[in-house]
Phi, psi and omega in degrees: 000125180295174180291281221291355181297321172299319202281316133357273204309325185284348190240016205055033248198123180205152177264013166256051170178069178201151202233145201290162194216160195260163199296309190283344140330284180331279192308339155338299182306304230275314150302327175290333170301299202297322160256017217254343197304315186277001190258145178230172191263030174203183202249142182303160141248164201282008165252019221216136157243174173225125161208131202312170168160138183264160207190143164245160187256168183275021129298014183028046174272143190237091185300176173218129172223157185246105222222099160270134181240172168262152196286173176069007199262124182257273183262029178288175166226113152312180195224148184189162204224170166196138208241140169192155166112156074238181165306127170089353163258181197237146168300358175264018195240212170343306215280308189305334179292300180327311182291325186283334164312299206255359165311297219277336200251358164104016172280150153294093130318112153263103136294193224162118192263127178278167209285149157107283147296159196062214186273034177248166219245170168124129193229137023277177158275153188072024191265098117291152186226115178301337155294290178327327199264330168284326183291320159298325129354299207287299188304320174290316187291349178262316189280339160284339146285044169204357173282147197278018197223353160270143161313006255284054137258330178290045188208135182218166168223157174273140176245148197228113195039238192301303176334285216326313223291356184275325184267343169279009182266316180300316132335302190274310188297316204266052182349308183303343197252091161340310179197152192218129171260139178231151165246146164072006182351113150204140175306079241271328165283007168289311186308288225268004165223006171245306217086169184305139161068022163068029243223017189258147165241169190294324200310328175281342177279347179277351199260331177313319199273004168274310182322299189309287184338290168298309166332290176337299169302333186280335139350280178301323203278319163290352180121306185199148200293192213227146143294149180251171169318133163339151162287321202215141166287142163342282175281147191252159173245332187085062186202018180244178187280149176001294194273347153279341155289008181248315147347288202284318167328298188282300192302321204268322162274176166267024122333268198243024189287113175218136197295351160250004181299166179265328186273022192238322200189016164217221202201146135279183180270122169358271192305333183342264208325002210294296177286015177240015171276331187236358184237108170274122185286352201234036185280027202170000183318309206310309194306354144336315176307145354292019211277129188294118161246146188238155192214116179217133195206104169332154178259349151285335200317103179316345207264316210327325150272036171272283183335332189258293157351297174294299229245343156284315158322303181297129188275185214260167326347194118198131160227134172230126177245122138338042199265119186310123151101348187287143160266160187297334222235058097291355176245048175234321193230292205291095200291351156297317171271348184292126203259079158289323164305294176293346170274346153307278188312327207273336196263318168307292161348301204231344167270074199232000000 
């Protein structure tokens, strides 16, 4: 398997598997780029406040966050949650439609852009890390116990597609985090060192980890690591699979479109895959336990046995739901079908 075939492979995402849109679409997009850096893709609600706030990680990276309240709350102490993801996405995207859904339901909510992208700090840019990235789970998890409108007994979090596998890797580490939900679930270091359905042979993997490798060198010798290919092209060709053209809706559109998502409008860096090829995250899960999980995964969802995966493996608590009829990227947005109700009750429930 070539590098950019890997790198592709991690957000799901190719420029050969994506359907056509005509040139003044494009240019629509093209313009919406040029104002989109302040925008977020779903509307505040009117029960709901928002405010920015910086936070560090124990890497002394600095993260940006959006801290939704319910409105009138002066010295009550909340229950509070904390949110990131999908991969590769900005907190004006899912995961902030998610903090304001559950603002309104009386949680203190951070969402949280992870380090190395969007408006949180870490240099180079355009980096994931399967430690890092969990530790920002973590990180979040500190400023929200010491914020004055919290619980810190109360706080559990959701992860949203790679974030799921981040926050139950955070979960599992991180004792203070009551309970944990994930939607659209994927392992990222599985994907990326097996491929979908696990579906890498070793010959391709010894050759990807040559490709990274020899990458390194033209890395060093210039200085600074290389950027890959857009995640998603200008243009769609009409000739792709199913589940990348649901790619291309959300992200790509003014559905989800936002100029700093990396699936919206970048690339990772080549080597991005280098430290999720040998470390799997999700290697302690059972240790969640007695602490409660919920896995809600659409039943098209190309993803959807990541979710099922977890949840055989994963000790009791455990709930895994089902939403009849759903593709992976609808549980990103669609607050009709995203089980907001149940993610109530599960949060009410169990942050006690």
């Amino acid at each position: 398997m070539k590098i950019i075939s890997l790198i592709f492979a991690l957000t799901g995402l190719s420029f050969g598997q994506l359907s056509a849109q005509t040139d003044q679409e494009t240019s629509q997009i093209n313009t919406k780029i040029m104002k989109a850096t302040a925008h977020y893709t779903f509307t505040l609600s009117d029960q709901v406040t928002r405010q920015k706030v910086q936070f560090k990680n124990r890497y002394g990276i600095m993260l940006s966050g959006d801290l939704y309240l319910p409105k009138n709350t002066i010295n009550e102490k909340l229950p509070a949650l904390a949110i990131s993801g999908p991969f590769g996405a900005v907190k004006e995207q899912s995961s902030g439609l998610y903090a304001n859904q559950m603002a309104q339901r009386g949680f203190a909510v951070l969402a949280f852009d992870p380090s190395y992208t969007g408006e949180s700090a870490g240099e180079p840019r355009n980096l994931a890390s399967p430690e890092i990235n969990t530790e920002d789970f973590s990180a979040a998890v500190d400023y929200l116990g010491w914020h004055k409108n919290v619980d810190r007994t109360k706080i559990g979090i959701i992860g949203i597609c790679g974030f799921g596998g981040f926050a139950l890797n955070a979960t599992a580490v991180d004792k203070r985090v009551k309970a944990v939900a994930t939607t659209s679930l994927y392992d990222m270091t599985r994907v990326m060192s097996k491929g979908y359905n696990d579906a890498v042979t070793p010959e391709q993997r010894a050759q990807t980890l040559e490709d990274l490798s020899q990458q390194r060198w033209t890395d060093a010798q210039q200085g600074k690591p290389t950027e890959g290919q857009r995640n998603l092209p200008e243009k769609l060709k009409g000739d792709e699979a199913q589940f990348v053209k649901e790619y291309f809706d959300y992200y790509r559109t003014s559905r989800g479109f936002h100029a700093r998502s990396l699936n919206s409008n970048g690339a990772w860096l080549i080597t991005n895959p280098i430290a999720f090829m040998n470390m799997p995250i999700l290697t302690y899960v059972n240790e969640i336990s007695p602490r409660p999980m919920l896995l809600i995964a659409g039943e098209k969802a190309h993803s959807r046995y990541f979710s099922e995966d977890i949840y055989q493996v994963a000790a009791e608590p455990k709930e895994l739901m089902i939403i009849p009829n759903a593709v992976h990227v609808d549980l990103y947005d669609q607050v009709e079908l995203i089980p907001f109700e149940k993610l109530d009750h599960f949060f009410k429930t169990h942050l006690k």
